[in-house]
N, C-alpha and C positions, 0 to 999 in steps of 0.2 A: 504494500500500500504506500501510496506517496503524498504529501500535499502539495498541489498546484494550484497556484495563483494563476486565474485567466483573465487573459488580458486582450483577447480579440475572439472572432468569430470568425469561421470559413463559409463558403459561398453554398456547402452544403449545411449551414446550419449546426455544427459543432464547433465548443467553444476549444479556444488555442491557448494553451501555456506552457510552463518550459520546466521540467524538473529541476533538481539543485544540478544537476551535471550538466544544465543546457540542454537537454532534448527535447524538441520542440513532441507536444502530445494535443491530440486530438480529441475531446470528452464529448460524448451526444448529451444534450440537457444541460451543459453549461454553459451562463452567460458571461460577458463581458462584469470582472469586478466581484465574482465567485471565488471563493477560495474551499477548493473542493480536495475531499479525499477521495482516490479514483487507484483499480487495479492497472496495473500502466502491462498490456499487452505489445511487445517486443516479435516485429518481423527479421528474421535473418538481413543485412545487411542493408535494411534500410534505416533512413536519418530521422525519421519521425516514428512515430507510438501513437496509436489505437489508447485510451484511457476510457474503461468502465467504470462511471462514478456511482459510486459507493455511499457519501453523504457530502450535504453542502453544510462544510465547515461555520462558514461566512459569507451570505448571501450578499449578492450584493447592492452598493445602499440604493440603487435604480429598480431594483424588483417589484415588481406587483402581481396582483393576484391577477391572473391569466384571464381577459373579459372570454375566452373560449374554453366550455369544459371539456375539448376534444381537444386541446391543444398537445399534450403529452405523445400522446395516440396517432393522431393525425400527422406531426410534424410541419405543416405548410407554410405556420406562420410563427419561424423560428424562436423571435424576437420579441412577440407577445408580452413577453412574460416581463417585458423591461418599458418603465415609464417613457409616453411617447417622447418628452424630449430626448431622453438619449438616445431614444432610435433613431430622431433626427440627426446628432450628434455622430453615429457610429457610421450613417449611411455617408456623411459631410465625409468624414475619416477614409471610408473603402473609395472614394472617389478620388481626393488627395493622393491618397496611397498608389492608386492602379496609374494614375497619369505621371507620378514620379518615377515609380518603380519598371513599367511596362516604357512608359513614350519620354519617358527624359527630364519631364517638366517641372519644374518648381514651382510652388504656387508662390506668388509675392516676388519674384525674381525672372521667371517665364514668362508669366501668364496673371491675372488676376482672379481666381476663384472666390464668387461671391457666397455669402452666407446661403445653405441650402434654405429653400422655400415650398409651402405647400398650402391647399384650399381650406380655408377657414372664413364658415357660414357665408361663401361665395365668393371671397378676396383673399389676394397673395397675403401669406402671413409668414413670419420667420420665428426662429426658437426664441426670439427674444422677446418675442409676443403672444407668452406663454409661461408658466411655470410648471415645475414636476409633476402637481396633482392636473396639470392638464389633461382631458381623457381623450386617448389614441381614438381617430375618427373610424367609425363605423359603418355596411351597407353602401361602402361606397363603390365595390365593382360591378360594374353594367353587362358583366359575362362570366360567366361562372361554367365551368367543365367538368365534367366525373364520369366514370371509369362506367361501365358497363358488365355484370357477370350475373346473370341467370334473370334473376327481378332484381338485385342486390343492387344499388345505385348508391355512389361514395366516390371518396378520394383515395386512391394509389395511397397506400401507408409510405414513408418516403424508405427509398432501398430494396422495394418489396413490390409483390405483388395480389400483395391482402387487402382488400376494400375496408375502409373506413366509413361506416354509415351515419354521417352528424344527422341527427334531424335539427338543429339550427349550426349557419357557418355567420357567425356575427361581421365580416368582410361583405357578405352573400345582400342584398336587397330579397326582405321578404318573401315579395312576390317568385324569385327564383328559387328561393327555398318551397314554398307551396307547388310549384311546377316540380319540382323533386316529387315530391309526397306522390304527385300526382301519377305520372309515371312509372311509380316504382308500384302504385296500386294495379295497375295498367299490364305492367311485364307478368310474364310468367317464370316461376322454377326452372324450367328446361327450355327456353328459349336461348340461344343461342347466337342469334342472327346480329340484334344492336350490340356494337360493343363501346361506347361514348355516347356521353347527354349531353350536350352543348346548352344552354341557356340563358339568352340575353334580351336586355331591360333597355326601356329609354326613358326618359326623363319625365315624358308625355303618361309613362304608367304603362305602356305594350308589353309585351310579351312575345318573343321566338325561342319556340323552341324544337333541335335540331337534332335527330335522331341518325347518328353515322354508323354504318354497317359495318363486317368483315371486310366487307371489299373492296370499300375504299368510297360508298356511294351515303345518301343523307336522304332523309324524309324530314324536311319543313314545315311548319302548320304554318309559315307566314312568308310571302316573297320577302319585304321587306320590313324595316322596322324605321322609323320615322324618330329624330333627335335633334336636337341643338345645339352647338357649340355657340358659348358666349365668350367673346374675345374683347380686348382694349378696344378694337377699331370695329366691334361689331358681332350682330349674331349669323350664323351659320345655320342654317336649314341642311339637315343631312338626311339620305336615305341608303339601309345598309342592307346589303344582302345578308344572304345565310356565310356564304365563302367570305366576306372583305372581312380587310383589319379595321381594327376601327380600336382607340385607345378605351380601354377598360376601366377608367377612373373620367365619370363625365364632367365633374367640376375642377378635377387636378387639370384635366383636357384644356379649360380653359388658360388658367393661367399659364400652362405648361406653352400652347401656341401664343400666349401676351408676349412670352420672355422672347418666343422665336424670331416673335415681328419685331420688337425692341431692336432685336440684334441684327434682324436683315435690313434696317437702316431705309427702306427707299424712301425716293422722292417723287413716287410717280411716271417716270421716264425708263426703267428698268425692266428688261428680261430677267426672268425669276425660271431658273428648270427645277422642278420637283422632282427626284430621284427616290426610288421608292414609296411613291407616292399613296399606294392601298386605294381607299374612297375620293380622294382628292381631297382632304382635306385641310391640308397645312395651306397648299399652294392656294384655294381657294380662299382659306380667308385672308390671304394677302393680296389677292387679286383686283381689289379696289386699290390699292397703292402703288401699282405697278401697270407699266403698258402692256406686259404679254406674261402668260402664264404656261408651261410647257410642263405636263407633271407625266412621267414615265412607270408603268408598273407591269409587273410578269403575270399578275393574277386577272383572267378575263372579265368576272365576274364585276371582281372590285373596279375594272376600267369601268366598263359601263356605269356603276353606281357612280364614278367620279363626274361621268359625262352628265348623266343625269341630277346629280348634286349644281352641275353648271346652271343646268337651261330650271333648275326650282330657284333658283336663289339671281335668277338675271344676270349673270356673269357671260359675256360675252368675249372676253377676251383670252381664253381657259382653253387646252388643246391637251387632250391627254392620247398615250401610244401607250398599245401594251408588247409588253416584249421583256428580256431580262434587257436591264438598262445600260451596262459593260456594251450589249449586242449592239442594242437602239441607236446611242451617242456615235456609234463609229459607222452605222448605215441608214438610220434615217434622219440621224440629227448633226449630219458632218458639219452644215451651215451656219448651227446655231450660234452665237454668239452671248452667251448670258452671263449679264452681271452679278446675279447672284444663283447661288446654287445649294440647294435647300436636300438634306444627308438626312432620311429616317430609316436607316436599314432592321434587319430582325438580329435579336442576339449574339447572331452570329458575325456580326459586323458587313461591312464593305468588302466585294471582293476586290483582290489587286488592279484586275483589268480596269474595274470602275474607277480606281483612285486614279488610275493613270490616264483615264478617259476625262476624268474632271480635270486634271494636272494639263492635258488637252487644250480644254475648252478655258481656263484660265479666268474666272472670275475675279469679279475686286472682292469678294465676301463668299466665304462658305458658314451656311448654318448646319451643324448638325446636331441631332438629337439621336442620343443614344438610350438604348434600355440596358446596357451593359457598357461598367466602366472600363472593364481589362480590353475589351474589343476596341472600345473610344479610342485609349490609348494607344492603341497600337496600329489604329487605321492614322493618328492624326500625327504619328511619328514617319508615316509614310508621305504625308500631303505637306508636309516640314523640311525633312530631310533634304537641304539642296534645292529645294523647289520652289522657293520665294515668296511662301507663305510665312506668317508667324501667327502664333495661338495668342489670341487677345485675351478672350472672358471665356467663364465656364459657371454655368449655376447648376447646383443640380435641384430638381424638384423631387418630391416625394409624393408619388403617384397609389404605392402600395404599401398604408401600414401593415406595421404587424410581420411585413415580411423582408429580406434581404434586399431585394429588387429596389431599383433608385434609375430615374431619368436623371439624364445630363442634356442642358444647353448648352454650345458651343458657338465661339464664333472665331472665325479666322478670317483675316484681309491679305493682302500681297501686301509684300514690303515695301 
């Protein structure tokens, strides 16, 4: 048995501290500021250690009583258990961290990283507009997904593939919780065919919900689902298929595109390319402050809703191509010439070919927005490197409490 003082958390959700000898040990259920007794399990030849915790010594002074009674169980929303501002606080940290470590950056000496921010009762708010007993915001994902096995409807246990049945996920909007219930009354024991529930909300009170096979195919009870983005410069009328992205936090949604358009600077005279653009929705709602809007995506479905988002909301100057975007830039969009160039890729970052397709096309301003920090940094180490850009500002937003997960804004100019 060892005592370990933890002092971070990893990306799966296990907390990190380091025995008296230096070795760095892994604990599942310990958080940041824990000083735990834990069995320290030892692999032949590797530098870190598996740690089964055994008791929490000294809790630490951020803990609280978990707003989820499935949280132990479930694992999805690691951090729970830690008052929300320090989870503001640790998400600030993992962002700092990933763009020093990963892309080079120093905050304060690089680049400028501003205090993280997130939606509070419908405006930007920061940690400092807040104290400890502040309570982590709730019901606020607009999409919610679970596992499918027999009528058994849950979350993946995390590591595993044992269903988790919450009858409440306090992240979850109500209504998507009762579309649960409902469906699982619906399935049968030896059904075998659905294997995922998809199920998403709009602000307006709708309901989709998205039944996906074995085989890779979906039964809809709604073409599409009708919402709002509400921005500094404006509200957004949006319409979402079953297939498009569409961000999962509808009020973070807002402030998250305020900071985007802050940073993308126009003055009405600017080509603006959207790159990965899903529904259209970043590039649209800048699209009243700019002369041409060009938003590229691989997913057909989400093209059309963007096209369709255009001709609801009277935006006339909006042209979306669907295609992967590395493809697009180099065959239908050799001519383009765009002053800014708006980055929302999936977790998985940017591929190369795109960085070097923007590096291409040479904007005065790249915005990106990332759902992953370690990717941020290491797409924006590539669009740096030698290439004439420099990394100005960086905020991150907090789109998802409770869990790991942290947007970042970006902004980058030529030197």
């Amino acid at each position: 048995m060892d005592i370990i003082r933890i002092t971070d958390i990893s990306s799966d959700g296990e907390g990190i501290g380091r025995t008296e000898g230096g070795m760095v040990v892994f604990v599942p259920g310990a958080l940041p500021g824990d000083t735990v007794e834990a069995e320290i399990l030892l692999k032949k030849g590797s530098r870190s250690a598996k740690g089964v915790l055994l008791r929490i010594a000294e809790p630490s002074p951020d803990r609280i009583e978990p707003a989820c009674t499935y949280s132990a169980e479930c694992g999805g929303c690691p951090i729970i258990g830690l008052n929300y501002k320090a989870q503001l606080a640790l998400k600030q940290k993992h962002v700092e961290d990933a763009l020093l470590r990963i892309g080079g950056f120093k905050a304060g000496e690089d680049y400028v990283l501003r205090d993280i921010i997130f939606a509070k009762d419908g405006a930007e708010a920061m940690p400092q507009d807040i104290d400890s007993d502040f309570p982590m915001p709730l019901r606020y994902r607009n999409k919610a997904e679970f596992a499918i096995s027999g009528n058994k409807v849950g979350y993946l246990k995390r590591g595993t593939h044992s269903i988790v049945e919450p009858r409440d996920c306090v992240i979850q909007q109500q209504a998507a919780m009762d579309t649960v219930e409902r469906v699982r009354a619906e399935l049968k024991p030896t059904q075998k065919y659905f294997t995922r529930l998809v199920v998403r909300t709009s602000r307006a009170g709708e309901v989709m919900t998205i039944k996906e096979d074995r085989d890779g195919g979906f039964v809809s009870d709604r073409r599409i689902l009708k919402d709002e983005i509400v921005t500094g410069v404006g509200t957004l009328k949006t319409e979402i298929s079953p297939q498009s992205f569409y961000q999962v936090n509808s009020e973070g949604c807002s402030i998250l595109y305020t900071k985007a358009q802050q940073y993308a600077r126009l003055t009405g005279s600017e080509s603006l390319l959207d790159l990965y653009c899903g529904a259209g929705s970043i590039g649209l709602s800048m699209a009243g402050q700019c002369a041409r809007v060009i938003g590229v995506e691989s997913v057909k479905p989400a093209v059309l809703d963007a096209n369709r988002n255009a001709v609801i909301n009277g935006i006339v100057n909006a042209t979306f191509v669907c295609g992967r975007a590395e493809d697009v830039i180099d065959t239908k969009l050799q001519e383009v010439k765009a002053d800014v160039v708006v980055l929302d890729p999936p977790r998985a970052g940017c591929a190369k070919s795109l960085l070097e397709a923007v590096l291409k096309i040479a904007p005065q301003r790249v915005v990106y927005v990332s759902c992953n920090p370690s990717t941020l940094a290491r797409d924006l180490k590539v669009l740096c490197d030698g290439s004439g850009y420099r990394l100005i500002e960086a905020t991150p937003v907090d789109m998802f409490p409770g869990t790991l997960h942290v947007e970042t804004v970006v902004l980058m100019t030529k030197k």
